[in-house]
C-alpha positions as CSV (number, residue, x, y, z in Angstrom):
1,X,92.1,106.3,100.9
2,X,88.9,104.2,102.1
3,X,90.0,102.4,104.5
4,X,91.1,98.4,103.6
5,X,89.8,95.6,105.9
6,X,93.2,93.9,106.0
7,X,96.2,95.0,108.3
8,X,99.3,93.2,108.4
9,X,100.7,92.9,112.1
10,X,103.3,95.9,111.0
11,X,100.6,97.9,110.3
12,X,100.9,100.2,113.6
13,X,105.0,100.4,112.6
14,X,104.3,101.5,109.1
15,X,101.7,104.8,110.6
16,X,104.0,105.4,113.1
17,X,107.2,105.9,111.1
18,X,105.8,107.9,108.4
19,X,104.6,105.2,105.6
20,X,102.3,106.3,103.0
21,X,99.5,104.1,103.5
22,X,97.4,102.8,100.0
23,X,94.8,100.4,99.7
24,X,96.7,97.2,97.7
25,X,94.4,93.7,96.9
26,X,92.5,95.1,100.1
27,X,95.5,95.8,102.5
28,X,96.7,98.6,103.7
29,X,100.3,98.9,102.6
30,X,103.0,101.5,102.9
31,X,103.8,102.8,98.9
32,X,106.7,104.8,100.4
33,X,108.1,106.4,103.5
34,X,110.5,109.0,102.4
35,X,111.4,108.7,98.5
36,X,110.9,106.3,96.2
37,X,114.2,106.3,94.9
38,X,115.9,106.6,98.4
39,X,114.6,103.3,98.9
40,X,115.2,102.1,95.5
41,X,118.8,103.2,96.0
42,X,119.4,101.6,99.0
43,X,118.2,98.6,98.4
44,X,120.6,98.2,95.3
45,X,123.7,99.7,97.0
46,X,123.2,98.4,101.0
47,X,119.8,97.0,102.3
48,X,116.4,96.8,102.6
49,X,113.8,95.5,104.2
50,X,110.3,95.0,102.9
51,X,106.8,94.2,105.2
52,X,105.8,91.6,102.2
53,X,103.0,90.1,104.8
54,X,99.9,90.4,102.3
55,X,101.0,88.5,100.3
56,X,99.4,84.3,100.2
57,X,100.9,81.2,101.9
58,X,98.9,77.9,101.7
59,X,100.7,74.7,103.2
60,X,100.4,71.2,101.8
61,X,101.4,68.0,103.8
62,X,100.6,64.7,103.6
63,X,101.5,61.2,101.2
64,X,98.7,62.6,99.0
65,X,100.4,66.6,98.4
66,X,103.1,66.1,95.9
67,X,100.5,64.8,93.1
68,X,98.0,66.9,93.7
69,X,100.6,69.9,93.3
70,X,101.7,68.2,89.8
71,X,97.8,68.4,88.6
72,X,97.7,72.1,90.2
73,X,100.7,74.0,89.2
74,X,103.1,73.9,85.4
75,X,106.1,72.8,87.7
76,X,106.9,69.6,89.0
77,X,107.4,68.8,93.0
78,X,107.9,65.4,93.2
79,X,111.5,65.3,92.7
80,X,112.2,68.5,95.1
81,X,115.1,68.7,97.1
82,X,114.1,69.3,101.1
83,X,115.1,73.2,100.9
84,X,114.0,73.3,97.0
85,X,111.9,76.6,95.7
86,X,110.8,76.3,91.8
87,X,109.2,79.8,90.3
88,X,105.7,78.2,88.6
89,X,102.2,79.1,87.0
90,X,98.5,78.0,88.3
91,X,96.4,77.8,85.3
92,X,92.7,77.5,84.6
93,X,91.2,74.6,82.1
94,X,91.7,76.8,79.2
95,X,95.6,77.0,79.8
96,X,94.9,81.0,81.2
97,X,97.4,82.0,84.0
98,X,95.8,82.6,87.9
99,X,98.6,83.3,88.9
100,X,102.7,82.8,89.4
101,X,103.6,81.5,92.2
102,X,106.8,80.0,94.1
103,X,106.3,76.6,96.3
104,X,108.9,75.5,98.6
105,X,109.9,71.9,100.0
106,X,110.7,71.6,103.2
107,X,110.1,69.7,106.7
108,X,109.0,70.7,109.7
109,X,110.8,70.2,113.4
110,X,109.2,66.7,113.9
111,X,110.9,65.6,110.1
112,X,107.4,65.7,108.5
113,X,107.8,66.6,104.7
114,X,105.6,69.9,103.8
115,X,105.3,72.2,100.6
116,X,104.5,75.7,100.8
117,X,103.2,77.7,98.1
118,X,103.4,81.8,98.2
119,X,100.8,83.7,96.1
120,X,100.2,87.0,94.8
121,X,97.9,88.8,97.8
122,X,95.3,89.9,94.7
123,X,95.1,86.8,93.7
124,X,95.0,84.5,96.8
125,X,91.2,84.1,97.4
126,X,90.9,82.8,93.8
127,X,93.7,80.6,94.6
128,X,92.0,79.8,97.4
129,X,88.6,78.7,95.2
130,X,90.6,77.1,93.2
131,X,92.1,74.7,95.3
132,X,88.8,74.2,97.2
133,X,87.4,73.6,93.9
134,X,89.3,71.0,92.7
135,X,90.0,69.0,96.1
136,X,87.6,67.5,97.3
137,X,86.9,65.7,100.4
138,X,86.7,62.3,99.3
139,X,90.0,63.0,97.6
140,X,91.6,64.6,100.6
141,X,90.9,61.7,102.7
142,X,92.2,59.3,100.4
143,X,93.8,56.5,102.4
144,X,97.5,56.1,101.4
145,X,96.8,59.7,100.1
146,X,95.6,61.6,102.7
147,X,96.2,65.5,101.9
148,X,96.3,68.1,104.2
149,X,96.3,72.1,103.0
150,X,95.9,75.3,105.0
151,X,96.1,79.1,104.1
152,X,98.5,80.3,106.8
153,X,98.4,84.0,105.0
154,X,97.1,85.8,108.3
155,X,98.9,83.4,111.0
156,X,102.7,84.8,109.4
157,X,103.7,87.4,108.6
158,X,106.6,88.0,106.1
159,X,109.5,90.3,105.4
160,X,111.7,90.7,102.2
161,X,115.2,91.7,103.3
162,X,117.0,92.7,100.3
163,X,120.4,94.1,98.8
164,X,123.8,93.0,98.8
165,X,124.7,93.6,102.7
166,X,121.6,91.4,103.6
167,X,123.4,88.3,104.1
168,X,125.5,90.5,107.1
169,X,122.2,91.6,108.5
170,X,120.6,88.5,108.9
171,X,123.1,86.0,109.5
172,X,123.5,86.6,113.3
173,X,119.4,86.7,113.8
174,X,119.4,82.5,112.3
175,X,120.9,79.0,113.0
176,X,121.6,78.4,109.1
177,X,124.6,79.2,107.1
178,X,123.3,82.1,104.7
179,X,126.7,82.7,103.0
180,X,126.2,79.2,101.2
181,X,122.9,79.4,100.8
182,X,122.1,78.8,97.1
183,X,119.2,81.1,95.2
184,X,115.9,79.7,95.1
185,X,116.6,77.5,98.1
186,X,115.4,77.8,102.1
187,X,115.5,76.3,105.2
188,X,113.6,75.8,108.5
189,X,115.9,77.9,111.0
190,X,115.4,79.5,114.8
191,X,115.6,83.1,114.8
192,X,118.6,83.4,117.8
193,X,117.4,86.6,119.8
194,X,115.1,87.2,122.9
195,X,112.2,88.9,120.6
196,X,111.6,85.7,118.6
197,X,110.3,84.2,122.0
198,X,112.2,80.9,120.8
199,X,110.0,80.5,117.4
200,X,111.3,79.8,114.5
201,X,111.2,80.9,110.8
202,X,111.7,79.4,107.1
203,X,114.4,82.1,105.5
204,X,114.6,81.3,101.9
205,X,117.2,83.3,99.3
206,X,114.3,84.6,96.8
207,X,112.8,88.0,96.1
208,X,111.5,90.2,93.4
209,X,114.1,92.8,93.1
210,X,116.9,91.5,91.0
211,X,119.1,92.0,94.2
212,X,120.7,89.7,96.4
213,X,118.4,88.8,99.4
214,X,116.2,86.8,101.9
215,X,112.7,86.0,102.4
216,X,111.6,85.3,106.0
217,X,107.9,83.7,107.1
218,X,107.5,84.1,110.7
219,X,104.8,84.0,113.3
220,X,102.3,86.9,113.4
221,X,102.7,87.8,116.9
222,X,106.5,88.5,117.0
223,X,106.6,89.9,113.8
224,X,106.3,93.7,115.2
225,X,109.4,92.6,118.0
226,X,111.6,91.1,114.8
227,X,110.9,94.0,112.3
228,X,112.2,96.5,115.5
229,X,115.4,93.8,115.8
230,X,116.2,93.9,111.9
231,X,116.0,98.0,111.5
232,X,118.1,98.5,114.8
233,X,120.8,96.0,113.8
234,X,120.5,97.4,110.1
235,X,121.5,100.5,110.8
236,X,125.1,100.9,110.5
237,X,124.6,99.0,107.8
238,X,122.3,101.7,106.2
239,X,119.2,99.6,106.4
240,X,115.7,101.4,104.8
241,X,112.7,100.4,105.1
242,X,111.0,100.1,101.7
243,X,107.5,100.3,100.3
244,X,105.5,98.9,97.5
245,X,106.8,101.8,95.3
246,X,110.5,101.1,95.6
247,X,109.9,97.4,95.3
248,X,108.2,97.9,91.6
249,X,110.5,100.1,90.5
250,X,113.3,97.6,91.4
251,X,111.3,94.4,90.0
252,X,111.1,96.4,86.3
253,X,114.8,97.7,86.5
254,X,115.5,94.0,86.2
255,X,112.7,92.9,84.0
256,X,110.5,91.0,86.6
257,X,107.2,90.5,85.5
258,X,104.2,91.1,87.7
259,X,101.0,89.4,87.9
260,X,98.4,91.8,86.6
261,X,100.7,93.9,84.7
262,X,103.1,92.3,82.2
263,X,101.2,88.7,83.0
264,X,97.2,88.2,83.0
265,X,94.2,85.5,83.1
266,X,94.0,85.3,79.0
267,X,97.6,84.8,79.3
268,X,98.9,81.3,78.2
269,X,102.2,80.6,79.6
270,X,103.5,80.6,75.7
271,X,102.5,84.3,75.6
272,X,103.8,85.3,79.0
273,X,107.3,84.7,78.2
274,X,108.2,83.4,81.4
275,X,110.1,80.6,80.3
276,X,108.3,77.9,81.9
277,X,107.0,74.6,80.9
278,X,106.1,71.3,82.0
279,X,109.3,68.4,81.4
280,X,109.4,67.1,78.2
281,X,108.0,63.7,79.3
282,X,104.8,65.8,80.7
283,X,103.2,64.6,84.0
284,X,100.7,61.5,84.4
285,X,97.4,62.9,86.9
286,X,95.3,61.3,88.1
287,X,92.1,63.1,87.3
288,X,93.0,64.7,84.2
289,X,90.3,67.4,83.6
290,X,88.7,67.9,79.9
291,X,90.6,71.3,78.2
292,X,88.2,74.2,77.9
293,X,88.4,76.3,74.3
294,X,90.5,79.4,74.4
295,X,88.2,82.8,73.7
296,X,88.6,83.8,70.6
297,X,90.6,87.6,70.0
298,X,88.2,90.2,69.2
299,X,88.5,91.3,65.5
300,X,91.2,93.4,65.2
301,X,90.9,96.9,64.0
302,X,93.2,99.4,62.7
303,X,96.9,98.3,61.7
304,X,96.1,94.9,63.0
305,X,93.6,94.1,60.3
306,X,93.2,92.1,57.4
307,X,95.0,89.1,58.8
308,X,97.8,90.9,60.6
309,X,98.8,89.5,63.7
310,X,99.6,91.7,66.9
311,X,103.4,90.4,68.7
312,X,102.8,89.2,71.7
313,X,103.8,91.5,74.6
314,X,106.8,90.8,76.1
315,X,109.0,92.1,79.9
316,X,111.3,94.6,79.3
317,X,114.2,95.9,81.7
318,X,115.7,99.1,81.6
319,X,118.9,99.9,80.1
320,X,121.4,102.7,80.6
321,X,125.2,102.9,79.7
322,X,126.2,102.6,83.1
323,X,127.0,99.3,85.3
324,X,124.6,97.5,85.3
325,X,122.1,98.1,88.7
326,X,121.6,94.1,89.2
327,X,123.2,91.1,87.5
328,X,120.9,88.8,86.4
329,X,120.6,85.8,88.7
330,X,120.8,82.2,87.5
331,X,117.5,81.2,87.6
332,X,117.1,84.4,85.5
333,X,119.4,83.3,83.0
334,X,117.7,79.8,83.4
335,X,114.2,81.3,82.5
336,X,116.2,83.2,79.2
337,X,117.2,80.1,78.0
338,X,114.0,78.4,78.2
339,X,112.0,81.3,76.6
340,X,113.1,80.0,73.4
341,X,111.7,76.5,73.6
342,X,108.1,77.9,75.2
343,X,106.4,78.1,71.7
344,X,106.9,74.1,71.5
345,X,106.3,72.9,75.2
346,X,104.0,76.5,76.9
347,X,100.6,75.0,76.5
348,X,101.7,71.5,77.6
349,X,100.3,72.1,81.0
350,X,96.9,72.5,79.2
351,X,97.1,69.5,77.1
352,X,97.8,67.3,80.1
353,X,94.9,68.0,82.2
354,X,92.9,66.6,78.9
355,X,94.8,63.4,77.8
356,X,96.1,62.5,80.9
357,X,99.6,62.0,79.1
């Protein structure tokens, strides 16, 4: 493997205990450590815990954030609940997807209101150029509308804890109530042992597994201390770590899509079949932006020609006549429902940003 530039701040752990290293989006990142479906396993039947740091995290504040999100992502933010994560799409002029994305509301220990967004780690310097792209100065110093963005990707690290004893892993390490803790929400919490050094965290109940579990963003320079907390307290619990192997085998038993695999750049949300749109009543921006053509398909050959059209692709999970290895999650069942109405609203997002409406 040539060696990547990027380390995460578990990078030392992940060498030491026997981690496969592989170059991913430029970091080094452990694929496995002992089996693939050891991990897999585990992580469906106890717990799991994940060194997710790579991946993107830009912060938004400020009276001006909530609109410029609208004009940025497919999803709404305005109406957020403090807590409040919503699974969305960044697209480009033509209606193409950058990228899927999750962004969270919440506010930080002075009460100050404060979205984050988490990216996919190849795609978050294009993110990145995007956003610098399309804020400028003058508009981030708005008065009355001042915005304020950061990417915080190398000052945090982050960890996916997952699989259904994660809840009585984690629930003596924070200050929140993670038993009631609905999915797709989070919270600001302290992390209650020595090794945190009295920093915090934001824990949210999200993950790409199709498993019960946690999310948690915490500050680079205790993230090595933490990580040694969680697998020492994890294991009577029978607490693995897992690599990037185990976690894609887990995300396709539940018929997760991935960015760069079952969703890409010439993708319009109607063809991604992720189920989102925009609200029926669309979103009014401020600076709507004229709609670029969509590229013409190359001529099809083969069985496709003479006017046939190819199906679009669409996620599949895996089925077997056992139990099931993960129920489906409600914003899972939410996204099902939807798919069926994508074909009218998909490429609203696109038609926005060129009538303003």
């Amino acid at each position: 493997m040539d060696a990547p530039s990027l380390h995460t701040p578990l990078y030392d752990w992940h060498v030491a205990h026997g981690g496969r290293m592989v170059d991913f989006a430029g970091w080094a990142m452990p694929v496995q450590y002992t089996s693939i479906i050891q991990e897999h396993l585990a992580i469906r039947s106890a717990v799991g815990i994940a060194d997710i740091s790579h991946m993107g995290r830009l912060r938004f504040e400020g009276p001006g954030a909530a609109v410029f999100l609208a004009e940025l992502l497919t999803r709404r933010v305005a109406d957020m609940e403090l807590g409040q994560i919503r699974y969305s799409l960044v697209t480009n002029d033509a209606g193409g997807i950058l990228d899927d994305v999750l962004v969270g509301y919440y506010h930080n220990s002075h009460g100050q209101p404060f979205f984050l967004v988490v990216v996919n780690a190849s795609n978050r310097a294009k993110i990145v150029d995007w956003v610098h792209a399309h804020l400028s100065r003058e508009r981030a110093e708005r008065p009355g509308q001042e915005i304020i963005w950061n990417d915080v990707s190398r000052l945090w690290a982050m960890f996916a804890i997952q699989g259904p004893r994660s809840v009585e892993l984690l629930q003596p390490l924070v200050d929140v109530d993670l038993q009631s803790m609905r999915y797709y929400r989070g919270a600001q919490s302290l992390i209650l042992h020595p090794a945190a050094q009295r920093q915090g965290c934001t824990i949210s109940r999200t993950g790409y597994t199709g498993e019960d579990g946690f999310e948690l963003s915490l500050g680079a320079s205790i993230a090595s201390d933490v990580w040694e907390v969680l697998i020492e307290l994890g294991r009577p619990l029978g607490i693995v770590p897992a690599g990037l192997g185990a976690r894609d085998t887990l995300r396709l038993e539940a018929g997760m899509p991935l960015y760069g695999h079952e969703i890409f750049r010439t993708d319009r949300p109607i063809r991604s079949r992720t189920g989102l749109r925009l609200p029926p009543e669309g979103l009014r921006l401020s600076r709507p932006r004229r709609l670029a053509p969509h590229p013409k398909p190359p001529a099809q050959v083969g069985p496709h020609r003479a006017g046939n059209v190819r199906p679009a692709a669409r996620p599949a999970g895996l089925r077997h006549p056992g139990r099931r290895p993960a129920s489906r999650t409600g914003h899972q069942r939410k996204l099902l429902a939807h798919a069926r109405q994508t074909d009218r609203h998909g490429l609203r997002c696109a038609r926005v940003r060129q009538t303003g409406r």
